[in-house]
Residue, then its C-alpha position, 0 to 999 in steps of 0.5 A: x411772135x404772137x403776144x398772149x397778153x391778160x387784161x385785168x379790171x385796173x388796167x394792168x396788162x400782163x403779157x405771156x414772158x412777164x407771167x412766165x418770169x414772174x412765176x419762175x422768179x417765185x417758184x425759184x426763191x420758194x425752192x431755194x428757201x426749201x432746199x436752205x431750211x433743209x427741215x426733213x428729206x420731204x422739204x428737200x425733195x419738195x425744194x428739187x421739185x420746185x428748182x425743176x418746174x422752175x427749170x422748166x419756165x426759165x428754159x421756155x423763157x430762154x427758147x422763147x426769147x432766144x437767149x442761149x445761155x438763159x436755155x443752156x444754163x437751166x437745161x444743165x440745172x434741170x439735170x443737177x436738180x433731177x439728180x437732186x431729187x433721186x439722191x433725196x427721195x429714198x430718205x423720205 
């Protein structure tokens, strides 16, 4: 598999995976946050919207690396966060 890797000026070289878990670890713990806090039917839908492009990253990081059951539990959590949003949109 081709490596897409980004320099930075310190020397640090991130590659493509290590961004792409970085960037699901961090939109996982800000829609966790949001869906907890339960403030109003907006942060909630908001939380969903952030748990499905999570879903999404996890999902491409389980089919990139081949790890089944990374790929086979973030599709079926894709599915419950979807539900998510359509049961707490219509009370926005």
């Amino acid at each position: 598999m081709a490596t897409w890797k980004i320099y930075f000026k310190v020397g640090i070289c991130l590659d493509f995976l290590t961004l792409l878990r970085g960037f699901a670890a961090v939109i996982t713990i800000v829609a966790a946050v949001l869906i907890a806090s339960n403030w109003s039917p907006k942060t909630m839908v908001a939380g969903f919207v952030l748990f499905i492009a999570a879903s999404l990253a996890w999902i491409l990081d389980g089919w990139l690396e081949e790890v089944p059951s990374l790929f086979i539990q973030n599709v079926v959590l894709l599915l419950i966060n979807i539900f998510g949003v359509f049961r707490w949109l219509p009370k926005t």
